[in-house]
C-alpha positions as CSV (number, residue, x, y, z in Angstrom):
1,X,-53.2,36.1,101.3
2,X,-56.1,35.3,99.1
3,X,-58.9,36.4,101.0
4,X,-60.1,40.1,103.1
5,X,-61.1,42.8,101.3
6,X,-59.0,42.3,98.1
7,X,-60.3,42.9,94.5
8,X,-61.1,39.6,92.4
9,X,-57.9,40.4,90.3
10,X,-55.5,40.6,93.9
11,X,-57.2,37.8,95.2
12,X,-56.5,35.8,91.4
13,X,-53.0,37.0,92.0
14,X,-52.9,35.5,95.4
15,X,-54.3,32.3,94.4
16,X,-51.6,32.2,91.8
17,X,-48.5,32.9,94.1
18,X,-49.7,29.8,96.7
19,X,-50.4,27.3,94.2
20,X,-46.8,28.8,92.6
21,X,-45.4,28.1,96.2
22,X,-47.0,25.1,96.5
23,X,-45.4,23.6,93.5
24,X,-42.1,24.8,94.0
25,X,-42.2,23.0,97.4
26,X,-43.5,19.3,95.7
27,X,-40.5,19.8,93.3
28,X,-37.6,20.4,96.0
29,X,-35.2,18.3,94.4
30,X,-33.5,15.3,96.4
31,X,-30.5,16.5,95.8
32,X,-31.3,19.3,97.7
33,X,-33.2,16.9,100.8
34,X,-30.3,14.4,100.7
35,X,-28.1,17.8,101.4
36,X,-30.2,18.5,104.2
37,X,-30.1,15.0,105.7
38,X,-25.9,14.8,105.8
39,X,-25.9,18.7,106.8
40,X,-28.3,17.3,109.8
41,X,-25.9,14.2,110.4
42,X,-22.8,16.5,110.4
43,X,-24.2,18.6,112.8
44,X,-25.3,15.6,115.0
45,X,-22.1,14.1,115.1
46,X,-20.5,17.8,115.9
47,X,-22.6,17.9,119.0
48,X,-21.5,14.7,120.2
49,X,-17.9,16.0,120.0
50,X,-19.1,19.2,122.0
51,X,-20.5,16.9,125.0
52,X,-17.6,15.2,125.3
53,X,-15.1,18.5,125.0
54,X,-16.9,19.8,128.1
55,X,-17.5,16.5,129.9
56,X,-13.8,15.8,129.6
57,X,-12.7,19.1,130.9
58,X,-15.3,18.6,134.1
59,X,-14.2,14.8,134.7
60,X,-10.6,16.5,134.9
61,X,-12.2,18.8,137.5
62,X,-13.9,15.7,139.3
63,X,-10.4,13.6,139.3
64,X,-8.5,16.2,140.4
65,X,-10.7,16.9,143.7
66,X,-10.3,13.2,144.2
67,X,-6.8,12.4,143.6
68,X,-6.1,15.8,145.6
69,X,-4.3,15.0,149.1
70,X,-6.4,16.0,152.1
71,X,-3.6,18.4,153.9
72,X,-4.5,22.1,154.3
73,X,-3.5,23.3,151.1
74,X,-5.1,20.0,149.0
75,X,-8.4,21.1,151.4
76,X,-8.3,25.0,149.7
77,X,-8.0,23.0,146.4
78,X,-11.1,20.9,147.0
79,X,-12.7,23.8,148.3
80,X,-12.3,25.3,144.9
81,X,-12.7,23.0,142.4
82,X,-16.2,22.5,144.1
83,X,-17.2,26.2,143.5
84,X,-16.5,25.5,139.9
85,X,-18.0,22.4,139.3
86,X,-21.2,23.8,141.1
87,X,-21.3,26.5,138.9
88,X,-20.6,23.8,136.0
89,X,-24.1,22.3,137.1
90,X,-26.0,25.3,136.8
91,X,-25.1,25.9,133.1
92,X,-25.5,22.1,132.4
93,X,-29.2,22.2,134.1
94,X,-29.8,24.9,132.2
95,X,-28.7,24.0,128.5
96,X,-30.2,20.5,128.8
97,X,-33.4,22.0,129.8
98,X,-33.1,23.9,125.9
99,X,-31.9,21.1,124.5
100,X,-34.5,18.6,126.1
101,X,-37.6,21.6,124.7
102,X,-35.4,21.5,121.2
103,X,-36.3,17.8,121.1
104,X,-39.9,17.9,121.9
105,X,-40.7,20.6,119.3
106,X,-38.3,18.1,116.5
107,X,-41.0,14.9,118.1
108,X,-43.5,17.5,117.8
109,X,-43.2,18.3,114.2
110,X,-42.8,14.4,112.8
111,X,-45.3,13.4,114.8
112,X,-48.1,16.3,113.2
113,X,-46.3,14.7,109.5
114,X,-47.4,11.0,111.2
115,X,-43.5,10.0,111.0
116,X,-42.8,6.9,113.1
117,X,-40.9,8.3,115.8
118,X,-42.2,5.6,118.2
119,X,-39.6,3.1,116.9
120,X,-36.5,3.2,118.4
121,X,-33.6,1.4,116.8
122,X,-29.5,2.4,116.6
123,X,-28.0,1.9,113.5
124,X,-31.1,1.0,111.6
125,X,-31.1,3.1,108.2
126,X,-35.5,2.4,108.2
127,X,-35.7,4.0,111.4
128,X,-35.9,7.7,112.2
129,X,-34.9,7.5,116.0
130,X,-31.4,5.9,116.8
131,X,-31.2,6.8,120.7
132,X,-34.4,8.5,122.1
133,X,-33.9,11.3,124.8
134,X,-32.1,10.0,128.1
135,X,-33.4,12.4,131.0
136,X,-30.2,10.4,132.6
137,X,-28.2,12.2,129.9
138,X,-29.6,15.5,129.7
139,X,-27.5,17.2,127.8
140,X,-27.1,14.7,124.8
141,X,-30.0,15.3,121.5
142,X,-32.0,12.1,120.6
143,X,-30.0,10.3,118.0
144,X,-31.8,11.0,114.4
145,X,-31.9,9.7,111.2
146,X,-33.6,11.5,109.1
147,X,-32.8,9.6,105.9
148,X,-35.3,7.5,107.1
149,X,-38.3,10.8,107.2
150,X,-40.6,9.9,104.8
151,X,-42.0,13.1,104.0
152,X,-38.6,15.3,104.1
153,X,-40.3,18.2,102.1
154,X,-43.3,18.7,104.4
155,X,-42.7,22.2,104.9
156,X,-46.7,24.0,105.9
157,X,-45.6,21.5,109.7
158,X,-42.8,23.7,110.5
159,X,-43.9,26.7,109.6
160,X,-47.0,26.0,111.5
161,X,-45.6,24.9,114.4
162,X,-42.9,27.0,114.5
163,X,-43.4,30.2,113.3
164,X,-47.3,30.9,112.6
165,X,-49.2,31.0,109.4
166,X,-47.2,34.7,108.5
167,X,-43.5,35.2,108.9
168,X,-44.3,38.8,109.0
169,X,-45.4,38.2,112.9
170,X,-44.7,35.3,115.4
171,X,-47.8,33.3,116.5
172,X,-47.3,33.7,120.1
173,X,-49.1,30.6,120.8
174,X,-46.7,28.5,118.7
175,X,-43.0,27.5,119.8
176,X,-40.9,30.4,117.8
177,X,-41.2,33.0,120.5
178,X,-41.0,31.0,123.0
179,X,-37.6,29.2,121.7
180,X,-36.1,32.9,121.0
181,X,-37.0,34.0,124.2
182,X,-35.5,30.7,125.8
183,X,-32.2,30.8,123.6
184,X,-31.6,34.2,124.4
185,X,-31.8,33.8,128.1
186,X,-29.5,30.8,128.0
187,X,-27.1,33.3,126.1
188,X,-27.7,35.6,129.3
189,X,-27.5,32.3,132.0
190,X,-24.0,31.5,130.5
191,X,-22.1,34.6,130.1
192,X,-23.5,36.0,133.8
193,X,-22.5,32.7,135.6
194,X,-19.3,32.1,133.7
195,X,-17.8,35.2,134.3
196,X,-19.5,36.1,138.1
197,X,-17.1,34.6,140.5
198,X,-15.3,35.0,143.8
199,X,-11.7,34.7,143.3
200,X,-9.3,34.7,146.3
201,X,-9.9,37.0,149.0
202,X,-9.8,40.3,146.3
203,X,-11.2,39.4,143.4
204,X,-14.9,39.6,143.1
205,X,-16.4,39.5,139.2
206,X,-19.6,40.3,138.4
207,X,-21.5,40.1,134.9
208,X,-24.9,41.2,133.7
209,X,-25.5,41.2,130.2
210,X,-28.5,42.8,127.8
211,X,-30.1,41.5,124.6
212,X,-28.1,42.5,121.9
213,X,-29.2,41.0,118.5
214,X,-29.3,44.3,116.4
215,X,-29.0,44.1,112.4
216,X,-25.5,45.7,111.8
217,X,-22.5,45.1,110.7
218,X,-20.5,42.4,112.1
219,X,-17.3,44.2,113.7
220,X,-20.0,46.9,114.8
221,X,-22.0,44.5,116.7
222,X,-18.8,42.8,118.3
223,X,-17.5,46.1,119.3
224,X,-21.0,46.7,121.1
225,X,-21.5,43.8,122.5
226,X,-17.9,44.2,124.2
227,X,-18.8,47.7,125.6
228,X,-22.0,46.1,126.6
229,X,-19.9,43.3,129.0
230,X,-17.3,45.3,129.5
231,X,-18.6,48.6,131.0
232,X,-19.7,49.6,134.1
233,X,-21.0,47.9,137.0
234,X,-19.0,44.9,135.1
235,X,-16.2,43.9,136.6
236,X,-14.7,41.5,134.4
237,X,-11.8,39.3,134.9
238,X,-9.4,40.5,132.0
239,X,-8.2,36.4,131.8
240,X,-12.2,36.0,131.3
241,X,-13.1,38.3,129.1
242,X,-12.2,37.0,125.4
243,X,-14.1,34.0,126.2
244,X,-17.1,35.8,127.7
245,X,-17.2,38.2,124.1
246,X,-17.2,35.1,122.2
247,X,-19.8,32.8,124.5
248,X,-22.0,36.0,123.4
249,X,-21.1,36.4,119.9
250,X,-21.5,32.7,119.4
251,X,-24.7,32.7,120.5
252,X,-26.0,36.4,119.1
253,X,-28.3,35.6,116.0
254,X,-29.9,38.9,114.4
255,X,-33.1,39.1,115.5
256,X,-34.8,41.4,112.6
257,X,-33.6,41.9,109.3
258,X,-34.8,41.6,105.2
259,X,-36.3,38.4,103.6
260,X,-38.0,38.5,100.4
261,X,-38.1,41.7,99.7
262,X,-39.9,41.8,103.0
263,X,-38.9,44.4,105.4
264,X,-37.7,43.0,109.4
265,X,-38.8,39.4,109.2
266,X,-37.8,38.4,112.6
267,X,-35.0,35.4,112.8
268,X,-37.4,32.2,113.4
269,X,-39.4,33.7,110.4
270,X,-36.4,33.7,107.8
271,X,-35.5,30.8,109.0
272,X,-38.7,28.0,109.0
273,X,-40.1,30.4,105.8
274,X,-41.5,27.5,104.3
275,X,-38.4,25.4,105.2
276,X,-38.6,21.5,104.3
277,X,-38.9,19.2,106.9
278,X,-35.3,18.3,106.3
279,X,-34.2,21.9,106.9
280,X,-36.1,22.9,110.1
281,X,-34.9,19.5,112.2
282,X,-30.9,20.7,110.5
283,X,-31.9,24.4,111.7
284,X,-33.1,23.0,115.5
285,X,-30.1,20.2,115.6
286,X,-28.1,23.5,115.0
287,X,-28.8,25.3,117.9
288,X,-28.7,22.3,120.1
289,X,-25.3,22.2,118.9
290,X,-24.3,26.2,119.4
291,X,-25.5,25.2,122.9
292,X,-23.5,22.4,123.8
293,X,-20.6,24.5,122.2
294,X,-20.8,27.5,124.2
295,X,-21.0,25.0,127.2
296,X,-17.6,23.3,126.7
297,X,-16.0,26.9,126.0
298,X,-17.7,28.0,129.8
299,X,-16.8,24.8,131.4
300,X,-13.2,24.7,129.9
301,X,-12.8,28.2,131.0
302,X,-14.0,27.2,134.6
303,X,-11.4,24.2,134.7
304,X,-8.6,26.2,133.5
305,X,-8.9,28.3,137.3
306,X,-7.5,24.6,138.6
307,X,-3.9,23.8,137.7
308,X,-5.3,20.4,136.0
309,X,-3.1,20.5,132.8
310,X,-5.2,22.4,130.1
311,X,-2.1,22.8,127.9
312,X,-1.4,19.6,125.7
313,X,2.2,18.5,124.9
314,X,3.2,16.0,122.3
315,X,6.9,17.2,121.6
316,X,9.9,17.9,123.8
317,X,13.3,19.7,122.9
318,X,16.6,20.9,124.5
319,X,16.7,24.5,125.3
320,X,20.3,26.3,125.8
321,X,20.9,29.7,126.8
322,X,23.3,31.7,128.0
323,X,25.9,35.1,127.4
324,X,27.0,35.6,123.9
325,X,30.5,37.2,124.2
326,X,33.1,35.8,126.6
327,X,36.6,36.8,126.9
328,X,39.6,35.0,127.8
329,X,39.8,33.5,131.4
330,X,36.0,34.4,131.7
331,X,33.6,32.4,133.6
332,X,31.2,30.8,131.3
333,X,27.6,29.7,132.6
334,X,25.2,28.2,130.2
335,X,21.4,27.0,131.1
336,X,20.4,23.6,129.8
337,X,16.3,22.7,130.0
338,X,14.0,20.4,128.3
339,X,10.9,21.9,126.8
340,X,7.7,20.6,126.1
341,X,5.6,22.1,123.5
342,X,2.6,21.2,120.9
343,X,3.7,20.7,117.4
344,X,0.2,21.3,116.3
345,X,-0.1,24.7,118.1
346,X,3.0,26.7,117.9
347,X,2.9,30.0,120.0
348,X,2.3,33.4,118.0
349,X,4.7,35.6,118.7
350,X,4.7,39.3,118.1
351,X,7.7,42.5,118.2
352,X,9.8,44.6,116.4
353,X,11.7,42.8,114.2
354,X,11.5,39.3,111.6
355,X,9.9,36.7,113.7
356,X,10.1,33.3,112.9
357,X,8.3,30.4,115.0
358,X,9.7,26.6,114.7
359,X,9.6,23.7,117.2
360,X,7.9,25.9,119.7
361,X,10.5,28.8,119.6
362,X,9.9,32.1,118.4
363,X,13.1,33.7,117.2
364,X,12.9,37.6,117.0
365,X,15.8,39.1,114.9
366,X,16.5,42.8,114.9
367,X,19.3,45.2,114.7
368,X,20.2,47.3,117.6
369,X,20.6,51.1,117.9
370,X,20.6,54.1,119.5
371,X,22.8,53.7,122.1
372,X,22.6,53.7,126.4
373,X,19.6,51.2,126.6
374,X,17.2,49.4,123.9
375,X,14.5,48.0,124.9
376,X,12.6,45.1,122.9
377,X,8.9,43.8,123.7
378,X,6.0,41.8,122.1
379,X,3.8,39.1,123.0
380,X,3.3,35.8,123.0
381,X,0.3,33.6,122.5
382,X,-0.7,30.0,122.9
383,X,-3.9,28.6,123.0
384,X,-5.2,25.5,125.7
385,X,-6.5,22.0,124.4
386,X,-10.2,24.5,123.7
387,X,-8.5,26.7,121.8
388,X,-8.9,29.8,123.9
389,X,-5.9,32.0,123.4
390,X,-3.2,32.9,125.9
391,X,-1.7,35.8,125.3
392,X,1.4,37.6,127.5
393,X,3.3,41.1,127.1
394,X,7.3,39.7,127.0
395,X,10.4,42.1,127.3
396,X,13.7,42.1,127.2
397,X,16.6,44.8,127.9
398,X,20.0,45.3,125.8
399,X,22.6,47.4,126.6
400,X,24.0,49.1,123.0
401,X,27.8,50.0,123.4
402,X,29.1,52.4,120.4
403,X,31.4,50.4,117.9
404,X,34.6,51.3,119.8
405,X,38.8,50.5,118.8
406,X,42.2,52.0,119.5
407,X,45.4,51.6,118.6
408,X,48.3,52.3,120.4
409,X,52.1,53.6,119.7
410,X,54.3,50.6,121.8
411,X,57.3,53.0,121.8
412,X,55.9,56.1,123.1
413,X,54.1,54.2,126.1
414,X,55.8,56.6,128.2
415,X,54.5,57.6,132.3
416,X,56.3,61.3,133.3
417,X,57.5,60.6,137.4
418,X,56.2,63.8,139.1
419,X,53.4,64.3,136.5
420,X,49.2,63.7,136.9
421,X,49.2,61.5,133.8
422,X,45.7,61.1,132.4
423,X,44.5,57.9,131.4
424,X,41.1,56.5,130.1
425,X,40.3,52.6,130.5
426,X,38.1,51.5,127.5
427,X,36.3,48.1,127.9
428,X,33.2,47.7,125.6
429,X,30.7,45.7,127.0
430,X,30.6,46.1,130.7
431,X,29.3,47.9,133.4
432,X,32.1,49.8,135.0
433,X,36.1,49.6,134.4
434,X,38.7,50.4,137.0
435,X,43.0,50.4,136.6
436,X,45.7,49.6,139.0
437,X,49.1,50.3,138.7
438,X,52.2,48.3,140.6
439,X,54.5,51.8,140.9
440,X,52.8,54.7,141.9
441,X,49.0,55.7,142.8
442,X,45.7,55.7,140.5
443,X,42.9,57.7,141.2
444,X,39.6,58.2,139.4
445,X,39.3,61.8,137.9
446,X,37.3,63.7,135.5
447,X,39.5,66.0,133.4
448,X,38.8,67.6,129.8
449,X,41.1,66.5,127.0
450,X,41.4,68.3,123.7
451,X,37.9,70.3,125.1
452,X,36.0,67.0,126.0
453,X,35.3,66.1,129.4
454,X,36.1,62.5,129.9
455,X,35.9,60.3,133.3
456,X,39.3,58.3,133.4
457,X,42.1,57.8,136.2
458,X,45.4,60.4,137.1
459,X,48.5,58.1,137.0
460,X,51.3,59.4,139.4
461,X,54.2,56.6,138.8
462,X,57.3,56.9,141.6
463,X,60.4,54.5,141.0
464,X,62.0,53.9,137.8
465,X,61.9,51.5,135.3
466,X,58.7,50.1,133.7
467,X,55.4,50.7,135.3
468,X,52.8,48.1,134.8
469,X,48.7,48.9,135.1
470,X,46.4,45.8,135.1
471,X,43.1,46.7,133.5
472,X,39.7,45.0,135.0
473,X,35.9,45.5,134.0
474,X,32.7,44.0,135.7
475,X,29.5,42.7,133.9
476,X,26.3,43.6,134.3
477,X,26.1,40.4,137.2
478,X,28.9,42.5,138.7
479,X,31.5,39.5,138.3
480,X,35.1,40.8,138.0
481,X,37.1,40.3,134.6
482,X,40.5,40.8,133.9
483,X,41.3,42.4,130.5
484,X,45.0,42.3,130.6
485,X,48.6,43.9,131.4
486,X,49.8,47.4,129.8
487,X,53.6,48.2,130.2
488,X,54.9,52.0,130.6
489,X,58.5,53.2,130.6
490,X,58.6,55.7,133.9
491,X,60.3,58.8,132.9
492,X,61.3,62.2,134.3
493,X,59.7,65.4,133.3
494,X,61.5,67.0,130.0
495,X,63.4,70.6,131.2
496,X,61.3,73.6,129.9
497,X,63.4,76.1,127.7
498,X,63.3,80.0,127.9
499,X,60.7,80.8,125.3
500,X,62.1,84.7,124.3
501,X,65.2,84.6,121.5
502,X,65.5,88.6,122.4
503,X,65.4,91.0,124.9
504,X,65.0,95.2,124.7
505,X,67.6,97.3,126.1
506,X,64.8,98.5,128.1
507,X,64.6,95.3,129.7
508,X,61.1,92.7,129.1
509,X,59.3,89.6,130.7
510,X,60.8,86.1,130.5
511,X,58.8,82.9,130.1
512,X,59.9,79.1,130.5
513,X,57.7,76.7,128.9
514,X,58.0,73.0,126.4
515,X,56.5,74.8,123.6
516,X,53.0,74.6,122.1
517,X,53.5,70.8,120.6
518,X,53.8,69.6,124.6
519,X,50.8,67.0,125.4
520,X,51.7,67.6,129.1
521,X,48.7,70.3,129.7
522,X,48.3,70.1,133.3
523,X,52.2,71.6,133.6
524,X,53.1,75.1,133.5
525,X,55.9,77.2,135.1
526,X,56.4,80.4,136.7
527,X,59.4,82.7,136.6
528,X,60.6,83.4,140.3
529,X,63.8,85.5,138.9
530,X,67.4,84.8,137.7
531,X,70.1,86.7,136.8
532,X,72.0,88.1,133.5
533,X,75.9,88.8,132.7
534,X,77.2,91.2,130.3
535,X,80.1,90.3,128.8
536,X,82.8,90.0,131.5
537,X,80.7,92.4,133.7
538,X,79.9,91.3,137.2
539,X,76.1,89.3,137.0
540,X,73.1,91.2,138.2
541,X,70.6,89.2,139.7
542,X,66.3,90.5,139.8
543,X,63.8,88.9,140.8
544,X,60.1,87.9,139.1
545,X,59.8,88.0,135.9
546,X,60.6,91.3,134.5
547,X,64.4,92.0,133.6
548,X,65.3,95.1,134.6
549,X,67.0,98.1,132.3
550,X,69.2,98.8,135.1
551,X,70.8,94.8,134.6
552,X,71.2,95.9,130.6
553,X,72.6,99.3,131.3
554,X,75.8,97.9,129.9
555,X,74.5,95.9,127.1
556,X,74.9,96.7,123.5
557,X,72.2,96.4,121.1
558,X,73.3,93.5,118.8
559,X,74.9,91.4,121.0
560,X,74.5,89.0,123.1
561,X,74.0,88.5,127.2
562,X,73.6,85.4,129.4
563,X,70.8,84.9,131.7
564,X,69.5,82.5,134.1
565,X,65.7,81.8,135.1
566,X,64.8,80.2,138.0
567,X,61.4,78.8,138.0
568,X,59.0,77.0,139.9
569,X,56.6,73.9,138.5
570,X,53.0,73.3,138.3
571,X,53.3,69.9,139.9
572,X,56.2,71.0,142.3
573,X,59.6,71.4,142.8
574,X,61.6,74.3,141.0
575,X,64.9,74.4,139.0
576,X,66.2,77.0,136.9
577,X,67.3,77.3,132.9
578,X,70.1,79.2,131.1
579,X,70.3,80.4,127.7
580,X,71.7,83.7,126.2
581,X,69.3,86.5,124.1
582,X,70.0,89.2,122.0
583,X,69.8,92.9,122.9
584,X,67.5,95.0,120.8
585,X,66.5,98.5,120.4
């Protein structure tokens, strides 16, 4: 910095800056050391925890092949629980070779600043190394203390060894490079033999990842690394594929970026820039532990393709469910469980609606409408003992009936004998609805009342007396129900009157009829003749319905003649009517 072609004043100024540098590093505070030292321990004691999350979830694996019975179906079970614990060997191989170079470049470094890393001694606070590397244990760091470095703000070692004598460009001869290189394929080594897998006879997935480590914004570099793993050749499990995203995001650090007012300082260079001693074995001790993180996420993820229990349970609770409107004389069936669930991990769930989650339950509460069918759907989440998320579409079908009453007129409950009385069963609720009657016939019909088109029954009573229909429904399990007796008083047909008051001298048309205020629509009558008397003339009879002039030839206008109209019914049958009408002009 101080030397090359540089004028006496730059090369004054460059003096100045590393003696400046040099001072600030003697006068590191030990507050700021000490904070280095318990970061370090933290970090330690969080990789221990890693280990044993992934050696716990491959013991399952190894105790579950071995308590497995040896029949056909325990054999397929064997078979495939050791395809997964062989790829669990290849990822632990592989991680404790990174962690095993991690710890020679930490030796490395303490041994250059003449630290006593000889001595090895657990639990003694004068003694750097606790538990030197095991090669029996390959995946667990040396045990540290690194309260008891002596020089903890030696800081030219690690940038020597580490990164070079610039930060502006990695000494390929020193260790930086050569770590990056090596993290980064163990980043690639993971992800392509976690998620590349034969699964049944159909299932074949297949990853193959890139180096992504581009300076951009967080959710921008998460949504390109999952098109990366996610597009074509992949072919990713779908149950995979959260975990895979985050084995890569865990272990993406960006690889250039600003540092100093320096311009892309690659990621070992911002890192061991002049860092204390302290720092750079916290800063190594931290990417053993990323390691042996993303290593219990792939081996918990490998364990969970073997029903071995990866769902923990501390609480249990009844569970009742069943219909929730019954009627009299129904059949009533309720379902009574026991569930297990995790009061520390309640599911999430997710849906139209207020959702509230307690004791394992997720209540969803909304309000129906529309009518015909509604259908209601969500999800639901839980996450297994390492913490990878569950997540399932649910759904769930509701049949809206219209708010529906009636009332009814007990005194005119009336059935006409000889008439096709309409009738419409309303039963709110069900699937289908049928009638039956103990005096006549009933027989299902689609008619139109007051212009509406309605689906409903035609009631033809015979006898006398009271007619009784029974009225049954079924439910959507298409179980019968009985929604009660209706009685009906059975009567005949009321007579239809002559409609004309009059009649011209020149004779007219007669009509029978019971007069616009009838409900009985389906009946109507036609006029097959009759005949008419003039006073104590001799009766005329004609036929249809057209009275001739010739039959009032006799009549005088003002008074009064007698006729009789014969008629035949709609429904059947005819009869015949008298009445008298007044001649007119």
């Amino acid at each position: 910095m101080a030397g090359g072609k540089e004028t006496p004043r730059q090369k004054m100024i460059g003096m100045m800056y590393l003696v400046l540098t040099a001072l600030l590093a003697l006068n590191v505070s030990k507050q700021i050391l000490d904070a280095f030292v318990a970061i370090e321990e933290n970090i330690q004691r969080g990789s221990i925890t890693q280990l044993e999350r992934g050696n716990a979830a491959k013991s399952a694996l190894i105790e579950e092949m071995n308590s497995t019975a040896n029949d056909e179906s325990g054999k397929a079970k064997i078979k495939k629980i050791k395809k997964y614990l062989g790829m669990i060997e290849k990822i632990d191989k592989e991680a404790g070779s990174l962690i095993k170079y991690i710890d020679d470049i930490k030796i490395e470094m303490m041994t250059k600043s003449n630290e006593d890393v000889k001595t090895v001694k657990d639990e003694d606070e004068k003694v750097i190394v606790w538990k030197k590397y095991d090669p029996k244990f390959p995946l667990q760091p040396t045990r540290l203390n690194l309260m008891a470095v002596q020089a903890k703000d030696q800081f030219d070692i690690p940038m020597h060894e580490i990164v070079g004598s610039e930060i502006t460009r990695l000494d390929p001869t020193k260790h930086g490079l050569k770590l990056w290189k090596r993290y980064n394929g163990f980043r690639k080594f993971i992800v392509e033999t976690t998620g590349t897998y034969l699964e049944g006879e159909k299932n074949s997935w297949k990853v193959k990842v890139t180096d992504v480590n581009d300076n951009m914004p967080n959710l921008k570099l998460q949504e390109k690394i999952a098109k990366m793993i996610t597009s074509k050749p992949n072919k990713v499990n779908p149950e995979d594929e959260e975990v895979l995203l985050g084995l890569y995001q865990e272990l993406t650090k960006i690889e250039f970026a600003d540092h100093h007012e320096q311009k892309n300082i690659h990621w070992m260079g911002r890192t061991f820039d002049h860092a204390p001693m302290v720092g750079a074995l916290a800063s190594l001790s931290s990417m053993q532990n990323e390691i042996l993180s993303a290593r219990a996420k792939a081996v918990n993820l490998l364990k969970s393709k073997v029903t071995v229990g990866e769902f923990s349970f501390n609480k249990i609770q009844q569970l009742v469910s069943g219909p929730g409107v019954a009627t009299e004389g129904e059949d009533i069936e309720l379902k009574v469980t026991m569930a297990a669930y995790d009061s520390d991990n309640n599911p999430e769930v997710t849906g139209s609606g207020s959702i509230t989650v307690k004791d394992g339950i997720g209540t969803v509460k909304t309000r129906a409408s529309g009518s015909g069918e509604m259908n209601l759907s969500g999800t639901v989440m839980i996450r297994n003992k390492s913490g990878v998320e569950y997540r399932k579409p649910w759904s769930w079908k509701v049949s809206i009936a219209k708010p529906q009453g009636s009332i009814s007129l007990p005194e005119l409950a009336v059935l006409y004998l000889g008439y096709p009385n309409k009738v419409v069963p309303v039963v709110a609720g069900m699937v289908s609805s049928s009638i039956s009657i103990d005096k006549g016939t009933c027989t299902p019909s689609t008619f139109t009342v007051n212009g509406t088109s309605q689906k409903g029954y035609i009631v033809k009573p015979n006898g006398a007396g009271l007619a009784t229909i029974t009225l049954t429904a079924k439910d959507k399990d298409g179980k019968s129900k009985s929604f009660g007796t209706f009685k009906y008083k059975i009567r005949m047909l009321p007579r239809p009157n002559v409609e004309q008051t009059t009649i011209s001298k020149s004779g007219g048309n007669v009509t029978v009829g019971l007069g616009q205020d009838s409900p009985l629509s389906a009946l109507s009558f036609t006029v097959t003749g009759g005949r008419i008397t003039v006073g104590d003339n001799e009766p005329i009879n004609f036929t249809g319905s057209r009275i001739p002039s010739s039959a009032l030839a006799k009549a005088r206008v003002g008074r009064m003649v007698t006729v009789e109209i014969k008629y035949n019914q709609s429904t059947g049958g005819s009869a015949s009517v008298s009445t008298g009408l007044k001649v007119t002009q």
